[in-house]
Structure formats: structure tokens, C-alpha cells
C-alpha positions as CSV (number, residue, x, y, z in Angstrom):
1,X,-8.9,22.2,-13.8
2,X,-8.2,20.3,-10.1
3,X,-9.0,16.8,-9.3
4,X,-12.0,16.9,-8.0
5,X,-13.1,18.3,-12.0
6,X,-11.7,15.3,-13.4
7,X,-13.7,11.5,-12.7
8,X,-12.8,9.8,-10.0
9,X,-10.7,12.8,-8.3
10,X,-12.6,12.7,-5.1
11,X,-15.0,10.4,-2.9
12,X,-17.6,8.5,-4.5
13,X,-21.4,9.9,-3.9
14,X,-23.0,9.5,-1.0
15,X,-26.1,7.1,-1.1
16,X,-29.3,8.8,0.6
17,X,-29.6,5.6,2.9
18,X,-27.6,6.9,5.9
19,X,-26.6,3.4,7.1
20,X,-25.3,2.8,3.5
21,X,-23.4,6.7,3.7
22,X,-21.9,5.4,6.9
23,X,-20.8,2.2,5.3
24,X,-19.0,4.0,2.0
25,X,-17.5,6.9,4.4
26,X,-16.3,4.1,6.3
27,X,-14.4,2.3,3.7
28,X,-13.2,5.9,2.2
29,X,-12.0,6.4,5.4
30,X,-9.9,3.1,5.7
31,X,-8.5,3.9,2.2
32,X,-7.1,7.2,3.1
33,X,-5.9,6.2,6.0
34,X,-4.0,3.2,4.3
35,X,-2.2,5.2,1.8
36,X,-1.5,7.9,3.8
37,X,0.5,4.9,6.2
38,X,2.2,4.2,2.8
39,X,3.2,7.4,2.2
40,X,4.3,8.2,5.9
41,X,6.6,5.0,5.8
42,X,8.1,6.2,2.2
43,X,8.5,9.7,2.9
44,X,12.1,11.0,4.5
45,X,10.9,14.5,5.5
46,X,9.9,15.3,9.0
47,X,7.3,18.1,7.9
48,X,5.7,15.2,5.3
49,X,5.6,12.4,7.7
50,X,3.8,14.8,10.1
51,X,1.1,15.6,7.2
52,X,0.8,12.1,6.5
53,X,0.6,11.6,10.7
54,X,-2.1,14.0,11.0
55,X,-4.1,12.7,7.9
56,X,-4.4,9.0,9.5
57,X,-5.3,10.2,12.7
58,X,-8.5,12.1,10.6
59,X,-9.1,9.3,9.0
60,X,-9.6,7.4,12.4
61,X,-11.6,9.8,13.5
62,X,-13.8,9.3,10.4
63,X,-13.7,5.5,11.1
64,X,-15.0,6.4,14.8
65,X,-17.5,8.8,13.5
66,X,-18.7,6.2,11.1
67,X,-18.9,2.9,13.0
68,X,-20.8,5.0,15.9
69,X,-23.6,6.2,13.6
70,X,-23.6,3.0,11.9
71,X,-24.2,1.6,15.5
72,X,-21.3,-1.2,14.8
73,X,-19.8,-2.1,18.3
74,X,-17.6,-4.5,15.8
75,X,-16.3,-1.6,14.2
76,X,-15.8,0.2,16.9
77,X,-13.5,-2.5,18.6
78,X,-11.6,-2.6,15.7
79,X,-11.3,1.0,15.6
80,X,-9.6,0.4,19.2
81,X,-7.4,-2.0,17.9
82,X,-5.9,0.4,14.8
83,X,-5.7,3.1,17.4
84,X,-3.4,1.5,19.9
85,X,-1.5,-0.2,16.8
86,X,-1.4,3.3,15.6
87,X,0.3,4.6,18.9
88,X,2.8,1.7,18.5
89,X,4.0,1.9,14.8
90,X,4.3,5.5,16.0
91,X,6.4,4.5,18.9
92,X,8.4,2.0,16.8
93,X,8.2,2.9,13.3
94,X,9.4,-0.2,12.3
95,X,7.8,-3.0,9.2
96,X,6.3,-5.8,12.1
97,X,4.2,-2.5,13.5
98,X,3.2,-1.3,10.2
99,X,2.3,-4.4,8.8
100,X,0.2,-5.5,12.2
101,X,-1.6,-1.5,11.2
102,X,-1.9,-1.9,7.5
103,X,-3.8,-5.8,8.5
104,X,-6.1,-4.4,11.3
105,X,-7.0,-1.7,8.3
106,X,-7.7,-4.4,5.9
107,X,-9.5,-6.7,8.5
108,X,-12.2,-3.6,9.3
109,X,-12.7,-3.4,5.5
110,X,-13.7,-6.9,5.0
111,X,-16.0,-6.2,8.1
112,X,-17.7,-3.5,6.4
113,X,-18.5,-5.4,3.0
């Protein structure tokens, strides 16, 4: 049996309102990309923090994808804002960088709803 059998193992539904898909693949999106910067920071192997690397940069691309057909030029400027504090926790790698990242993520959540 895999996860995605079992509740809860995978996304929530999609509602048929595409604003309100948007909006859920949004947050989804933010959510996978903030555990996956957990996991990155945690993990000591090189070939695991590039997994983890490669999933947040999906997951910003899902946050793109979403704020653009949501039509939320809010979004989208925060989207800018995790991207280049993206580029510079991966230039530092340090806790202040991280921690700037992991607030911008939760500061586009609370803009969502």
C-alpha cells in the first residue's frame, strides 16, 4: 500500500473554482517548499541536499505558476523576494538566510488566506 492509498498521503482535492485550485496549489506549494528547506538545512549528504535543492526550486516554480493564473501581482512580488532569498541562503547557507527564506514563505501564506 503507498502513501497516496492511505488519508492524507498526498495533496488535498482540487476545488472546481480555478481561482480557488490556484489558491490551495499555492499554499501546497509553500508547504513543500518549507519542509523541503527543513530538510535541506538537516540533511549532511551532498546528493540529499541537492534533492531537497531541486524540490524548492519546483515548488517556486509552482508558486509562479500559481500566483500568475491567480492574477496576484502581490504574489508574484513575493515570489521575487523568496527567489532572490533563495539564491542567497544558497550562497550562504547560514541560520539569518534561512530564517529571512522560511519568513518570506510564511509571509506569502498569510497572503493567500
Amino acid at each position: 500500500m503507498s502513501g497516496i492509498d492511505k488519508p492524507g498521503g498526498g495533496p488535498p482535492p482540487l476545488p472546481h473554482d480555478p481561482q480557488k485550485a490556484y489558491a490551495v496549489e499555492y499554499k501546497h506549494g509553500v508547504d513543500l517548499f518549507h519542509r523541503s528547506l527543513d530538510e535541506y538545512s538537516k540533511a549532511q549528504e551532498m546528493h540529499k541536499k541537492a534533492a531537497f535543492k531541486e524540490v524548492m526550486h519546483r515548488a517556486l516554480q509552482v508558486l509562479n505558476e500559481s500566483a500568475s493564473g491567480m492574477k496576484r501581482e502581490d504574489l508574484l512580488k513575493h515570489n521575487e523576494k523568496i527567489s532572490t532569498d533563495l539564491k542567497t541562503f544558497e550562497d550562504k547557507g547560514d541560520d539569518a538566510s534561512k530564517s529571512v527564506l522560511s519568513h518570506d514563505l510564511d509571509d506569502a501564506k498569510k497572503t493567500i488566506g
